[in-house]
Backbone as a chain_set.jsonl record, in Angstrom:
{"seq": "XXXXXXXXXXXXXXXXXXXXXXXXXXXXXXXXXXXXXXXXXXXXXXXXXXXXXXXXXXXXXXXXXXXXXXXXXXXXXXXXXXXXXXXXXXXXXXXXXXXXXXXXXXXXXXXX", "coords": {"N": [[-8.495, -113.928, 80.428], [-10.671, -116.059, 82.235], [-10.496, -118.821, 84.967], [-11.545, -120.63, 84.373], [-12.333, -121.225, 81.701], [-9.328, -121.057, 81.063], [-8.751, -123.471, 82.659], [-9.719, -125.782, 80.762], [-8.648, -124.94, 78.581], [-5.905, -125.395, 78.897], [-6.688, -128.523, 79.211], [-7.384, -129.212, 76.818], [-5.224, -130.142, 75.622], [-3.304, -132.101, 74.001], [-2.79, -135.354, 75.908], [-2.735, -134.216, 78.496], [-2.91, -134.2, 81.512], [-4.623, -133.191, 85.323], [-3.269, -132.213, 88.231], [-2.446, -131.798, 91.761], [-0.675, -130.06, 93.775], [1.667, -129.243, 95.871], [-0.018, -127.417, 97.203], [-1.118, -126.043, 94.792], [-2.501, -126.078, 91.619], [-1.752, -128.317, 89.199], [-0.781, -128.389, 85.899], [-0.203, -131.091, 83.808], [1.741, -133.558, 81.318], [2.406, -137.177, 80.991], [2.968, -136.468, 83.832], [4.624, -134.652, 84.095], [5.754, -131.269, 84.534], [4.236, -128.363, 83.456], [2.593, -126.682, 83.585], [2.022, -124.616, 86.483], [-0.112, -123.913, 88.81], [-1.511, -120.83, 90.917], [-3.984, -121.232, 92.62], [-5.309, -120.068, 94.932], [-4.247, -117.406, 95.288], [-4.638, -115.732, 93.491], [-4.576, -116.644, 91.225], [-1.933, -116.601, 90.192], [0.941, -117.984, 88.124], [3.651, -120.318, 86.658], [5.081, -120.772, 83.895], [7.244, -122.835, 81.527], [10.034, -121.182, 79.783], [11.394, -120.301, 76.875], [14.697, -120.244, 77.454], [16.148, -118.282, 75.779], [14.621, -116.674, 75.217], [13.833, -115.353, 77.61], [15.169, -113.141, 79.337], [13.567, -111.027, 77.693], [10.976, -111.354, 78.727], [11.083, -111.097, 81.408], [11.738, -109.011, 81.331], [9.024, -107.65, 81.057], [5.728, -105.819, 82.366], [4.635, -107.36, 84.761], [5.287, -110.071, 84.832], [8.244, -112.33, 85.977], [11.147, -114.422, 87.013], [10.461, -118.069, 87.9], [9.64, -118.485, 90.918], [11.648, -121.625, 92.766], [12.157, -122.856, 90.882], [13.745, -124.095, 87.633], [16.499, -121.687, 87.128], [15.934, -118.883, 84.395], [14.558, -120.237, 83.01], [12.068, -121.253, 83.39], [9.176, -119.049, 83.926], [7.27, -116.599, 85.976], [3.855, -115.4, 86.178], [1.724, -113.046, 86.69], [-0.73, -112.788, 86.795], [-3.872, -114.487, 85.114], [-3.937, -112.185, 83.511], [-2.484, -110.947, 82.568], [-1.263, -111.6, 79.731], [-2.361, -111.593, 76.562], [-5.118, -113.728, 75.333], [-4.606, -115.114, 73.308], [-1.653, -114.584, 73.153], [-0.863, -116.007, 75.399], [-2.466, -119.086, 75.528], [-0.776, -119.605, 73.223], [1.968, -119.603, 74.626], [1.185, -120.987, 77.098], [1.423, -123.566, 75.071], [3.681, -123.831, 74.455], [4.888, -124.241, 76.059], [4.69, -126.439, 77.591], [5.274, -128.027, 74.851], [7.643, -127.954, 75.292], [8.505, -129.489, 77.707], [7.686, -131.826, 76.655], [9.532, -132.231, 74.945], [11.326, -133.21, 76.53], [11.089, -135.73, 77.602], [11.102, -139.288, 76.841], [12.142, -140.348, 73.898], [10.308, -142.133, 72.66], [7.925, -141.79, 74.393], [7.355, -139.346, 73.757], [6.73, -139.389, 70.837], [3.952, -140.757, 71.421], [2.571, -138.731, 71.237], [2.883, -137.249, 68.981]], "CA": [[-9.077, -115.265, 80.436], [-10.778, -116.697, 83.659], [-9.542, -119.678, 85.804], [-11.945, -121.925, 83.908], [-11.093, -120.917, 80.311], [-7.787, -121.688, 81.103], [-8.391, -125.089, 82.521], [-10.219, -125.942, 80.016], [-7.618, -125.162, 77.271], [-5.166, -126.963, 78.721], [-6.832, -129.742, 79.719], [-7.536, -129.751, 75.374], [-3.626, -130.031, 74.771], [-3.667, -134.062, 74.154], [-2.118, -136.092, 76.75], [-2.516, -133.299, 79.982], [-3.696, -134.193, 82.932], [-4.392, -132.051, 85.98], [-3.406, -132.097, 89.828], [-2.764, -130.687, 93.32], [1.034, -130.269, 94.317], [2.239, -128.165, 97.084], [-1.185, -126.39, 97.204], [-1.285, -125.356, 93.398], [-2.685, -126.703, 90.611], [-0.39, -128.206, 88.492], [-1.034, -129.38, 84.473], [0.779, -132.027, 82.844], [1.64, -134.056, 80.472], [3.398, -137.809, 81.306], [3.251, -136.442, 85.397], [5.703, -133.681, 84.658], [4.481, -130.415, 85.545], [4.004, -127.127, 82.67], [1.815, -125.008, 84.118], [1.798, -124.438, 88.075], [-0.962, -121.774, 88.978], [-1.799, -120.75, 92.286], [-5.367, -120.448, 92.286], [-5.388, -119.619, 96.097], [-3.525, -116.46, 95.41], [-5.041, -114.694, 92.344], [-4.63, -117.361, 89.799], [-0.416, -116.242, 89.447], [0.982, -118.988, 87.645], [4.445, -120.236, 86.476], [5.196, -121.637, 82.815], [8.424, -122.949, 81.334], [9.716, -120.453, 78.653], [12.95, -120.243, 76.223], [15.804, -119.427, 77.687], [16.529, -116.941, 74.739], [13.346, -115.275, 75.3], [13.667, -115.115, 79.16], [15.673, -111.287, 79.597], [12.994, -109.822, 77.544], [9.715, -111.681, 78.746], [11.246, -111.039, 82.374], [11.531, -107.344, 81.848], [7.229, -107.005, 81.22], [5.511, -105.884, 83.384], [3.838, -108.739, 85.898], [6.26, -111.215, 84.877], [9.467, -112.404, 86.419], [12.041, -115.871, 87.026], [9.515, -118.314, 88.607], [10.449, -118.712, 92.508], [11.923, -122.7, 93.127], [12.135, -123.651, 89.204], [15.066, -123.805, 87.017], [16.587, -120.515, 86.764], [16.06, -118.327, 83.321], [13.761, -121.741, 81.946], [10.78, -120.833, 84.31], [8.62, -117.483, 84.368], [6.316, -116.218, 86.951], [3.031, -114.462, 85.464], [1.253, -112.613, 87.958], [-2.231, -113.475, 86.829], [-4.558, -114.662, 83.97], [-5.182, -111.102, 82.543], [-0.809, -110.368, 82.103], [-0.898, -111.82, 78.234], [-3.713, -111.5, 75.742], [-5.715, -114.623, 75.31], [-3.723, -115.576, 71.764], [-0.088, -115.399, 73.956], [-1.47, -116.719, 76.756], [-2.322, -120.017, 74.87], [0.689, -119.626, 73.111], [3.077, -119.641, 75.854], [1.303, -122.714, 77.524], [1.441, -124.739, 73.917], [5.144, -123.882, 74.157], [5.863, -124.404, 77.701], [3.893, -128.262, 77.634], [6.212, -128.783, 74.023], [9.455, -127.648, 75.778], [8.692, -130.3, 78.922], [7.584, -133.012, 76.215], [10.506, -132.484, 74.433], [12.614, -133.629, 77.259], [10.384, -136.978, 77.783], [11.799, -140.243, 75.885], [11.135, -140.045, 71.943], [9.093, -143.318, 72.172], [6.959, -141.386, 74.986], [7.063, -138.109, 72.652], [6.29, -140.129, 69.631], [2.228, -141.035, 71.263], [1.381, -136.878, 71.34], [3.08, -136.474, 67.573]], "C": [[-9.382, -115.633, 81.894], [-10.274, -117.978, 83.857], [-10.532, -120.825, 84.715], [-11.782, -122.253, 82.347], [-10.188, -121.569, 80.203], [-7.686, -123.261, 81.228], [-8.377, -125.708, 81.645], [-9.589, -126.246, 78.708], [-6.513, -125.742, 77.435], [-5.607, -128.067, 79.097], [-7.505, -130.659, 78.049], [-6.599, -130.116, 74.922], [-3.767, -131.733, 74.995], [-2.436, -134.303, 75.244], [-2.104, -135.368, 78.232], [-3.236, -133.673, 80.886], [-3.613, -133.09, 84.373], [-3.911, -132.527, 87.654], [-3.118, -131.512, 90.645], [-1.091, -131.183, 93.899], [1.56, -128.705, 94.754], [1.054, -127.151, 97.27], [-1.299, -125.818, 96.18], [-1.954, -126.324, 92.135], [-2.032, -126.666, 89.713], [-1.273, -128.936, 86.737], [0.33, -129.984, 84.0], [0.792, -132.952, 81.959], [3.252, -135.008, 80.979], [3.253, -137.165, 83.063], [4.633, -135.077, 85.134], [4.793, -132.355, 84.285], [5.116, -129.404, 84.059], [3.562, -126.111, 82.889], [1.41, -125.521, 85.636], [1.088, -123.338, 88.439], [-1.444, -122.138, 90.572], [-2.573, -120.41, 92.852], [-5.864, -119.835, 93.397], [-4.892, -118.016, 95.997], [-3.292, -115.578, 93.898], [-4.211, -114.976, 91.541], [-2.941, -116.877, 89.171], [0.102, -117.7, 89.306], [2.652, -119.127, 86.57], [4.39, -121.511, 84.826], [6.725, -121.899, 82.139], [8.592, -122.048, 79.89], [10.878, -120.818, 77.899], [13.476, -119.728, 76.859], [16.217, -118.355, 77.034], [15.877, -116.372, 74.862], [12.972, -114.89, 76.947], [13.854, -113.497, 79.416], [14.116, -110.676, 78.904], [11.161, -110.268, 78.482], [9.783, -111.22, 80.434], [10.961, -109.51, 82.707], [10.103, -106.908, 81.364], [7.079, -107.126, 82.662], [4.389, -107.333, 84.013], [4.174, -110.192, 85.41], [7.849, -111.144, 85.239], [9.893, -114.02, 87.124], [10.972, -116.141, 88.085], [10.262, -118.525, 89.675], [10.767, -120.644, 92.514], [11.774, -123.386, 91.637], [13.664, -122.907, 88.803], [15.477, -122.464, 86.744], [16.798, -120.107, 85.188], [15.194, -120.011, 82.549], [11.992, -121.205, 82.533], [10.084, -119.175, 84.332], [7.303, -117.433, 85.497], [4.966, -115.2, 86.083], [2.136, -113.908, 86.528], [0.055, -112.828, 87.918], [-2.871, -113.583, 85.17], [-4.55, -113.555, 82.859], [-3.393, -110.245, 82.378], [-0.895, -110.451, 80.584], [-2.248, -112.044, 78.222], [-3.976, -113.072, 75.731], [-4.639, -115.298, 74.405], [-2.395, -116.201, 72.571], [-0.175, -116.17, 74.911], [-1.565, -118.355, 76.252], [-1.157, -120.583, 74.282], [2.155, -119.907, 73.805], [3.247, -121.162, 76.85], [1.707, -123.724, 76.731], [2.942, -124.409, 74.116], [5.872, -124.784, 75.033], [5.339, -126.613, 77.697], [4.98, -129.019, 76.093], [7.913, -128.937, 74.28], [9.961, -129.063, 76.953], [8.701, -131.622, 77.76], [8.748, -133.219, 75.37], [12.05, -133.572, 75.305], [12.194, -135.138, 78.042], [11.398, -137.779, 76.548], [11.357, -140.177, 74.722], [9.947, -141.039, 72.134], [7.83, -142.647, 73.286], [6.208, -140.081, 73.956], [6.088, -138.734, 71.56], [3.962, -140.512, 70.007], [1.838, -139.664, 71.351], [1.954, -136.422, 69.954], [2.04, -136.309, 66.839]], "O": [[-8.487, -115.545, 82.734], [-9.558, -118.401, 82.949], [-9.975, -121.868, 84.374], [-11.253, -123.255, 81.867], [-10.052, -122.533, 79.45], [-7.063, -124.072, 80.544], [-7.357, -126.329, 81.347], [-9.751, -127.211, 77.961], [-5.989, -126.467, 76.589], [-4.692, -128.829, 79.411], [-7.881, -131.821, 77.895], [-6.683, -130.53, 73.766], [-4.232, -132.357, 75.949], [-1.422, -133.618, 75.373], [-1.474, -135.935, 79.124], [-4.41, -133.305, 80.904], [-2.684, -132.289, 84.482], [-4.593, -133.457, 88.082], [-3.479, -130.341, 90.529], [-0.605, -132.253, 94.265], [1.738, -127.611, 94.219], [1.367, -125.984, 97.507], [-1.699, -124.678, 96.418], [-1.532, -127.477, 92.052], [-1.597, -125.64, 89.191], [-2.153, -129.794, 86.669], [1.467, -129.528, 83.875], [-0.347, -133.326, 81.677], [4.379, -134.573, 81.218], [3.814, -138.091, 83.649], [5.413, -134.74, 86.025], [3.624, -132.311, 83.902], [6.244, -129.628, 83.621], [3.872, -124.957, 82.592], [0.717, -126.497, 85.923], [1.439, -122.159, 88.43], [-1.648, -123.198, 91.164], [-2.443, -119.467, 93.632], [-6.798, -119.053, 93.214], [-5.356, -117.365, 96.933], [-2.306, -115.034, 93.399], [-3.332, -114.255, 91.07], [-2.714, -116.803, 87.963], [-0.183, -118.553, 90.147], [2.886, -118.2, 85.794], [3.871, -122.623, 84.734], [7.461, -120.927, 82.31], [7.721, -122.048, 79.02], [11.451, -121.809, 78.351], [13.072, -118.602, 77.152], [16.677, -117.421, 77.691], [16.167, -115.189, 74.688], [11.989, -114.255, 77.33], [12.917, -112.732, 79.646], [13.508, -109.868, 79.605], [10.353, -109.375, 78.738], [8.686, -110.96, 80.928], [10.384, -108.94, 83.633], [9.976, -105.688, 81.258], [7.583, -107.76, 83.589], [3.549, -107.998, 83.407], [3.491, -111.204, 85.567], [8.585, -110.21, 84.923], [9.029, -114.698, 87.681], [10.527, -115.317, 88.884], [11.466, -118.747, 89.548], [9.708, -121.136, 92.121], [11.224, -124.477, 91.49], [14.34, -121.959, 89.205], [14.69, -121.917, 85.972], [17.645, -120.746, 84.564], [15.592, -120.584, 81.534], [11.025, -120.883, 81.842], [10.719, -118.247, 84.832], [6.516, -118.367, 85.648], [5.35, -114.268, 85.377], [1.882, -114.761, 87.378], [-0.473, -113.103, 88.995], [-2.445, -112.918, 84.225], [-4.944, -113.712, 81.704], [-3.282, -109.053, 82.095], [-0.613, -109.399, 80.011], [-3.05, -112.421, 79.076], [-3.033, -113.756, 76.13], [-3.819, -116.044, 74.94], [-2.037, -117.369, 72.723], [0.644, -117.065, 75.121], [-0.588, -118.993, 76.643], [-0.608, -121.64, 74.593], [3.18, -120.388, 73.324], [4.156, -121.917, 77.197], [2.258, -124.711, 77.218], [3.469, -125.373, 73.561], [6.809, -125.579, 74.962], [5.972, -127.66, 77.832], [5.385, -130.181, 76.127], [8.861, -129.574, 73.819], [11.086, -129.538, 77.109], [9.618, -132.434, 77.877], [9.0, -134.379, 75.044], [13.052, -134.195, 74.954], [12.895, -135.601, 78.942], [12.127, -137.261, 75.702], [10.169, -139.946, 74.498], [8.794, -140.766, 71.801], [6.695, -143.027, 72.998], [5.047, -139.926, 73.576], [4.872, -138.545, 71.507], [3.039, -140.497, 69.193], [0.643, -139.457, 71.561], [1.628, -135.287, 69.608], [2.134, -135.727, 65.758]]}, "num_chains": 1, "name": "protein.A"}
C-alpha cells in the first residue's frame, strides 16, 4: 500500500484526525495517537497491538517493540509493504479500537 492509500484509509475510520508530532505523522482519534508513521524515513510506522499477540507478531520479519511506547502494547513495522493490504487495515482498525477503548464510555459511545 502507498503513503496515500494509507492516509486515506485511516482518515475513513470515523472520528480520526491527522497531525505532526515529533516529526511524524500521527492519526487519531479524540487527540490520542494509533498510528505514528515516519514518513521522513521510509514510511516505518508504529501501531498499538495485543499484548497476547505481541511474541509472535514481534518475531516477523520487519516488525519489532515500537522504540518510546508502552512496552509489548506497541509494534514497530518497518514499512507499508511488511503486511498485505487486508492485515495492514486490519491491524490499524484494531490498534484505533484498542486506544478508543481506553477513552471514557460516553466519549466511546459517539464512534459506536
Amino acid at each position: 500500500m502507498d503513503i496515500e492509500s494509507f492516509r486515506e484509509y485511516c482518515l475513513s475510520l470515523p472520528g480520526t484526525t491527522e497531525g505532526m508530532k515529533w516529526e511524524h505523522l500521527c492519526f487519531m482519534i479524540e487527540e490520542k495517537i494509533y498510528v505514528i508513521i515516519a514518513i521522513d524515513e521510509g514510511n516505518s510506522f508504529s501501531i498499538k497491538c495485543n499484548p497476547d499477540e505481541f511474541e509472535e507478531l514481534a518475531a516477523r520479519g520487519g516488525i519489532a517493540q515500537a522504540y518510546h511506547m508502552a512496552k509489548r502494547q506497541w509494534i514497530q513495522i518497518e514499512n507499508l509493504e511488511v503486511l498485505n493490504d487486508k492485515e495492514l487495515k486490519s491491524r490499524v482498525s484494531d490498534s484505533r479500537a484498542m486506544v478508543l477503548a481506553k477513552l471514557p464510555k460516553k466519549t466511546q459511545a459517539k464512534y459506536a
